[in-house]
GUPASE-453220 format. One record per atom (N, C-alpha, C): residue number from 1; residue in one letter; atom name; x, y, z. Coordinates in nm, 3 decimals, always signed. Atoms other than C-alpha are relative to their C-alpha. Example, Ala and Ser with C-alpha at 12.3 -4.5 7.8 and 13.67 -1.06 7.14 Angstrom:
+-----+---------+-------+---------+---------+---------+
: num : residuo : atomo :       x :       y :       z :
+-----+---------+-------+---------+---------+---------+
:   1 :       a :     N :  +0.089 :  -0.119 :  +0.000 :
:   1 :       a :    CA :  +1.230 :  -0.450 :  +0.780 :
:   1 :       a :     C :  +0.090 :  +0.120 :  +0.000 :
:   2 :       s :     N :  -0.082 :  -0.119 :  -0.006 :
:   2 :       s :    CA :  +1.367 :  -0.106 :  +0.714 :
:   2 :       s :     C :  -0.077 :  +0.109 :  +0.073 :
+-----+---------+-------+---------+---------+---------+
This chain:
+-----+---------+-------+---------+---------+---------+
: num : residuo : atomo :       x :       y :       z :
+-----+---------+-------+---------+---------+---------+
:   1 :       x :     N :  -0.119 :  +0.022 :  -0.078 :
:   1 :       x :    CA :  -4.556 :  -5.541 : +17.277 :
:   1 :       x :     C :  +0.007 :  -0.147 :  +0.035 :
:   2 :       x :     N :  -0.038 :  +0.154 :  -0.025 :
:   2 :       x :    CA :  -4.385 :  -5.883 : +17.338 :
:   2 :       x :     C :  +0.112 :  -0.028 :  +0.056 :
:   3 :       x :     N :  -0.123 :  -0.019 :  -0.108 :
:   3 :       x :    CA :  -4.144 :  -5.968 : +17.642 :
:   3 :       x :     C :  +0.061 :  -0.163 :  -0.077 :
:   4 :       x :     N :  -0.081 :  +0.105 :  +0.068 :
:   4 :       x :    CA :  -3.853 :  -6.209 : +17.494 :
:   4 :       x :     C :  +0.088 :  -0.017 :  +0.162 :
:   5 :       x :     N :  -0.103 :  +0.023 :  -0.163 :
:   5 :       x :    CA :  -3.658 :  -6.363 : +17.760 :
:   5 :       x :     C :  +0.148 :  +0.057 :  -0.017 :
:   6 :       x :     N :  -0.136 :  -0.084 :  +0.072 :
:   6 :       x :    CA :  -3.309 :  -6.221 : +17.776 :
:   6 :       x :     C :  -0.014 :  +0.114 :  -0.111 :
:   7 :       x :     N :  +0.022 :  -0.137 :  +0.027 :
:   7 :       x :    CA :  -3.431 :  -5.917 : +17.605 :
:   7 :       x :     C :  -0.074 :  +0.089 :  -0.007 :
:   8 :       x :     N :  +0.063 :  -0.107 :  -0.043 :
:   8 :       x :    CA :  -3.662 :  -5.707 : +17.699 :
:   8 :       x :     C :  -0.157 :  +0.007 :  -0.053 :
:   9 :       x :     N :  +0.086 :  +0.003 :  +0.093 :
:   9 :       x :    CA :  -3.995 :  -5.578 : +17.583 :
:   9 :       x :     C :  +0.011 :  +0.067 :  -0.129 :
:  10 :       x :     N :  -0.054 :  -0.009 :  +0.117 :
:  10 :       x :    CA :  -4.015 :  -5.555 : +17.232 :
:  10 :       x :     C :  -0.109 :  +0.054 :  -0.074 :
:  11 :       x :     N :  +0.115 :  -0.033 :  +0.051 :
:  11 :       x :    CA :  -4.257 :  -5.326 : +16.976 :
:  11 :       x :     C :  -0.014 :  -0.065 :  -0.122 :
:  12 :       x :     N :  +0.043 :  +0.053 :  +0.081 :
:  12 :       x :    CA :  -4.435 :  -5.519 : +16.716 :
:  12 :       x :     C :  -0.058 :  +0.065 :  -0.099 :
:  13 :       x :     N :  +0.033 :  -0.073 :  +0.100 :
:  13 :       x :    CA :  -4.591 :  -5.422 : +16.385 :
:  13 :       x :     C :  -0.089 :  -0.117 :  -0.031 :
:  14 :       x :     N :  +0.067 :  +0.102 :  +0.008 :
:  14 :       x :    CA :  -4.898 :  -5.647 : +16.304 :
:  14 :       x :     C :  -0.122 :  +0.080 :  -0.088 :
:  15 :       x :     N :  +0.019 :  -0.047 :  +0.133 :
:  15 :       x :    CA :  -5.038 :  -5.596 : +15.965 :
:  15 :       x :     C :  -0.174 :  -0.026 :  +0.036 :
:  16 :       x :     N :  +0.133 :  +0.037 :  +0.004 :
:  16 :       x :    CA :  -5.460 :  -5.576 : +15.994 :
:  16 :       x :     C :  -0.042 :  -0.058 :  -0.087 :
:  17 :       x :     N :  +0.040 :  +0.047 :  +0.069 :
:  17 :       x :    CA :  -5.501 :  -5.737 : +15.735 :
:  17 :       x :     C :  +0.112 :  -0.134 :  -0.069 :
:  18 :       x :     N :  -0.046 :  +0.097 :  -0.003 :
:  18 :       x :    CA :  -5.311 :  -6.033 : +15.758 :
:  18 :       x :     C :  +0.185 :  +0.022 :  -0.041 :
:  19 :       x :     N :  -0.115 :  -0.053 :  -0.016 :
:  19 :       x :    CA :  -4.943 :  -6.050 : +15.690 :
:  19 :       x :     C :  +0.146 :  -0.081 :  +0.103 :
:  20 :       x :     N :  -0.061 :  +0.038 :  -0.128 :
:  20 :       x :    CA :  -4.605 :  -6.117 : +15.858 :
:  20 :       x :     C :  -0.002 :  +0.049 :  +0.119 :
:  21 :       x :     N :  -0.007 :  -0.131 :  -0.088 :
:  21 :       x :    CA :  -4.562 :  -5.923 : +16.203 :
:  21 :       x :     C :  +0.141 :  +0.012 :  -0.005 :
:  22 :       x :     N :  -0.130 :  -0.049 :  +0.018 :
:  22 :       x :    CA :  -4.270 :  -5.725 : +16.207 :
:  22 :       x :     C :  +0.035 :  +0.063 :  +0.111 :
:  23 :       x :     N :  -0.060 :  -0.070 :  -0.133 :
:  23 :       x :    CA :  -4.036 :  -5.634 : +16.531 :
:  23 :       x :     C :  +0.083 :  +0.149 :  -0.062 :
:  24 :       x :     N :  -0.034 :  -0.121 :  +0.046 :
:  24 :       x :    CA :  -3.987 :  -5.248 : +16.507 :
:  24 :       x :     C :  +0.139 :  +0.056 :  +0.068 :
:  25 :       x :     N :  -0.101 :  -0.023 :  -0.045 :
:  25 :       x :    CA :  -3.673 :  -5.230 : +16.668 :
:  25 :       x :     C :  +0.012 :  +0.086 :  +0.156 :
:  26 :       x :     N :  -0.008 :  -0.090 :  -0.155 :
:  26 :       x :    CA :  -3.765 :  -5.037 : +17.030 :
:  26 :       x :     C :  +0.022 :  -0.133 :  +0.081 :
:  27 :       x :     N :  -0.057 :  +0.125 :  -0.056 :
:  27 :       x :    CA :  -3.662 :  -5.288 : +17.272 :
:  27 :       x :     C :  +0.024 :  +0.082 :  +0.180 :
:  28 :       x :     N :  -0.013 :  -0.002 :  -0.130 :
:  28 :       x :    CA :  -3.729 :  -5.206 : +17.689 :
:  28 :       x :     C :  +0.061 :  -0.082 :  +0.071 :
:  29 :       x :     N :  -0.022 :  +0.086 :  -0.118 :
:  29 :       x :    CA :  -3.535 :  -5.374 : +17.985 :
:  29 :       x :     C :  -0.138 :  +0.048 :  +0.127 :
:  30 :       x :     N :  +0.111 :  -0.033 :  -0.142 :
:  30 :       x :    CA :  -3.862 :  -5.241 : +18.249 :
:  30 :       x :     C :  -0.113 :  -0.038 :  -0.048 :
:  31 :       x :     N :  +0.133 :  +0.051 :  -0.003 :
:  31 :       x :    CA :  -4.217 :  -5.360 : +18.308 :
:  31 :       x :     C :  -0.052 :  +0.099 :  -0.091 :
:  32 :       x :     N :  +0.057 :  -0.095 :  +0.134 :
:  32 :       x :    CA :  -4.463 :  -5.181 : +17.989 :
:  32 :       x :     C :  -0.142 :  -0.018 :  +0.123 :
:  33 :       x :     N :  +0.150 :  +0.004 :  -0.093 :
:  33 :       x :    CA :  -4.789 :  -5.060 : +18.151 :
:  33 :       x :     C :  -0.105 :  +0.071 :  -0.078 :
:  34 :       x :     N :  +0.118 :  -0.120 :  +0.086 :
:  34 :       x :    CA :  -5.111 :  -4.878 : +17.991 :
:  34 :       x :     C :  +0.039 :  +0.074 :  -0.135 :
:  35 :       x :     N :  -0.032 :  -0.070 :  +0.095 :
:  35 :       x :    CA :  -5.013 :  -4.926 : +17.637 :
:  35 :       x :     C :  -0.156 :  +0.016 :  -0.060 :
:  36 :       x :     N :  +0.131 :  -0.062 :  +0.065 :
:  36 :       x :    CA :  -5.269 :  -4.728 : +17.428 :
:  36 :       x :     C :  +0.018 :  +0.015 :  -0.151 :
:  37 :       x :     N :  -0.077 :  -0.063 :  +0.098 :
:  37 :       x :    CA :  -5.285 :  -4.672 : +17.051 :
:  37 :       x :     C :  -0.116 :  +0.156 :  -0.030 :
:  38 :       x :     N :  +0.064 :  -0.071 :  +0.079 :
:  38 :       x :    CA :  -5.456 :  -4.369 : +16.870 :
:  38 :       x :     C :  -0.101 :  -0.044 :  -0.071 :
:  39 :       x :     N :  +0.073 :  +0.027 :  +0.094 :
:  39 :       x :    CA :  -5.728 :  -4.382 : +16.701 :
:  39 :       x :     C :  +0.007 :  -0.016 :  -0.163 :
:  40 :       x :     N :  -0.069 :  +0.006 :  +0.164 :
:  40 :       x :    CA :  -5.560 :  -4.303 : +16.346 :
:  40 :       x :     C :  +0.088 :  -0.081 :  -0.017 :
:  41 :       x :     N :  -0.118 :  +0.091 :  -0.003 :
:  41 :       x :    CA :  -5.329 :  -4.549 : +16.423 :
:  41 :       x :     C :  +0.146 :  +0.029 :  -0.020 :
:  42 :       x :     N :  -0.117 :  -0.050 :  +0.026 :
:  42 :       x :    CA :  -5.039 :  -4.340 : +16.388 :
:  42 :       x :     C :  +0.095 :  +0.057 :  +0.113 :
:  43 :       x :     N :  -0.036 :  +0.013 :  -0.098 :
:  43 :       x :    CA :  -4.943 :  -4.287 : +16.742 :
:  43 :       x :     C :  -0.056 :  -0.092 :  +0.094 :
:  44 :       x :     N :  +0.055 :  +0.098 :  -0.118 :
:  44 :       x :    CA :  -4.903 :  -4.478 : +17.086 :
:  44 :       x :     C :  +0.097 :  +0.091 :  +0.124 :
:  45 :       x :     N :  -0.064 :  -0.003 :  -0.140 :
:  45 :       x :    CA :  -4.865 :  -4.442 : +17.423 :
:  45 :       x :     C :  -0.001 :  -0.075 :  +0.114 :
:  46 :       x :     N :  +0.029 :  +0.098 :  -0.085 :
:  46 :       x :    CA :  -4.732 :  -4.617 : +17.717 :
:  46 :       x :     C :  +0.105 :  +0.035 :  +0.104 :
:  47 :       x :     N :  -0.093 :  +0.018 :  -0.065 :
:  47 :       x :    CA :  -4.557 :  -4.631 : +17.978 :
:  47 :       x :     C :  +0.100 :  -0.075 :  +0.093 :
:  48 :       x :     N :  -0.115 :  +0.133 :  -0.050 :
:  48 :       x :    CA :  -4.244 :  -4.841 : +18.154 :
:  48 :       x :     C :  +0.072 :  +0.078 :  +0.165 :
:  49 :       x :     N :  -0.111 :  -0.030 :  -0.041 :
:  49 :       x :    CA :  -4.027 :  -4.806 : +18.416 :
:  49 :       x :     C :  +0.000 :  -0.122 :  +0.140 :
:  50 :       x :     N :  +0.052 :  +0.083 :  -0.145 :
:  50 :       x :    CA :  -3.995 :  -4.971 : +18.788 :
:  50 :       x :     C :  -0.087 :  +0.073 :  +0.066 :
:  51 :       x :     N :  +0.128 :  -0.090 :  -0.090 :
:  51 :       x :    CA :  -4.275 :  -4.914 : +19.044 :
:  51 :       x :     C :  +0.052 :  +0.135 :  +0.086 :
:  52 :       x :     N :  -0.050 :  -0.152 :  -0.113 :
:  52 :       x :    CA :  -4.271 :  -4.543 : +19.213 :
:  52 :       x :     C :  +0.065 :  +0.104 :  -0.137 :
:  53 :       x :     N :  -0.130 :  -0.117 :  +0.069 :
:  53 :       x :    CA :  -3.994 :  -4.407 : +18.887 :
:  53 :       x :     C :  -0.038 :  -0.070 :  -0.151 :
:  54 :       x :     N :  -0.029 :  +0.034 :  +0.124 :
:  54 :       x :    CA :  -4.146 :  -4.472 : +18.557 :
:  54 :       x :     C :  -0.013 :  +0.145 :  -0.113 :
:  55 :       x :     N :  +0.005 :  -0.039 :  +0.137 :
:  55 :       x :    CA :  -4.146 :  -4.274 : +18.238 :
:  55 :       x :     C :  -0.159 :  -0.019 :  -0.095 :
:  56 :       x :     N :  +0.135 :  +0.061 :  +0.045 :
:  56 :       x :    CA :  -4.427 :  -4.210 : +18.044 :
:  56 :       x :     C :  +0.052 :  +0.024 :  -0.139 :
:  57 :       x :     N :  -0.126 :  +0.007 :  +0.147 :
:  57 :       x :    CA :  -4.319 :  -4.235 : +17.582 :
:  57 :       x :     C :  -0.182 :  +0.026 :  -0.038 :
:  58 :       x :     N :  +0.086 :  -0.007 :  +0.114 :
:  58 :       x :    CA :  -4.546 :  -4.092 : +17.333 :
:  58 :       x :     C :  +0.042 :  +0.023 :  -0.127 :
:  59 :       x :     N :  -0.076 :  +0.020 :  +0.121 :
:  59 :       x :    CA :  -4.447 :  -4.198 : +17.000 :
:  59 :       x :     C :  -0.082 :  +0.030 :  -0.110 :
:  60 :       x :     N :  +0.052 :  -0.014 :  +0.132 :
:  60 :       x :    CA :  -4.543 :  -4.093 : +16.651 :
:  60 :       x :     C :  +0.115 :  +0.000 :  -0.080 :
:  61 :       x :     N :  -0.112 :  +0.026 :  +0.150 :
:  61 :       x :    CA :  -4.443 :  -4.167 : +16.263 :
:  61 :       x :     C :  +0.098 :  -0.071 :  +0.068 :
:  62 :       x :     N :  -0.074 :  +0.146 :  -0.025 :
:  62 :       x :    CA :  -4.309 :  -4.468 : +16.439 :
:  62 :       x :     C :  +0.038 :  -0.117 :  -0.104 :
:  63 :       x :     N :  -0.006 :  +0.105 :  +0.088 :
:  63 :       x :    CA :  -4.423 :  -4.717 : +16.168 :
:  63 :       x :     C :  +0.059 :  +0.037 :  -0.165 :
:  64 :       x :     N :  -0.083 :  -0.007 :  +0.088 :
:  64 :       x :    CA :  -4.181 :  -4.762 : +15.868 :
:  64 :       x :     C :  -0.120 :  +0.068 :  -0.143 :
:  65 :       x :     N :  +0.061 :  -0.055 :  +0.159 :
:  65 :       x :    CA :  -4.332 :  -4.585 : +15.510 :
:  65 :       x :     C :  -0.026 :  -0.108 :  -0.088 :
:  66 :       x :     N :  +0.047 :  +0.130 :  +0.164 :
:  66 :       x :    CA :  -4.518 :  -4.815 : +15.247 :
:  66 :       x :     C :  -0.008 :  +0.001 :  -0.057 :
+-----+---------+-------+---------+---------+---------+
């Protein structure tokens, strides 16, 4: 995750083995807190929101097909 000014936080794609990184198109306006990935690397979790009212997102088959 990577906060851009004027737009939000933003999910990244960052190749282990070198590479361009690639912005995956999710895009938050709220603070990101206790992101986590999987061990298989094929899910994540995290959660956002304001203090007291956030949301918690668990995402899979997020990353685009190769």
């Amino acid at each position: 995750m990577s906060k851009e000014q004027g737009v939000g936080w933003q999910l990244w794609r960052l190749p282990i083995d070198g590479g361009r990184p690639e912005v995956l198109g999710l895009v938050l306006r709220t603070t990101v807190a206790s992101l986590s990935a999987h061990p298989d690397g094929q899910r994540i979790a995290f959660s956002h929101g304001p203090l007291g009212g956030a949301d918690i997102w668990v995402m899979e088959n997020f990353l685009p097909k190769e």
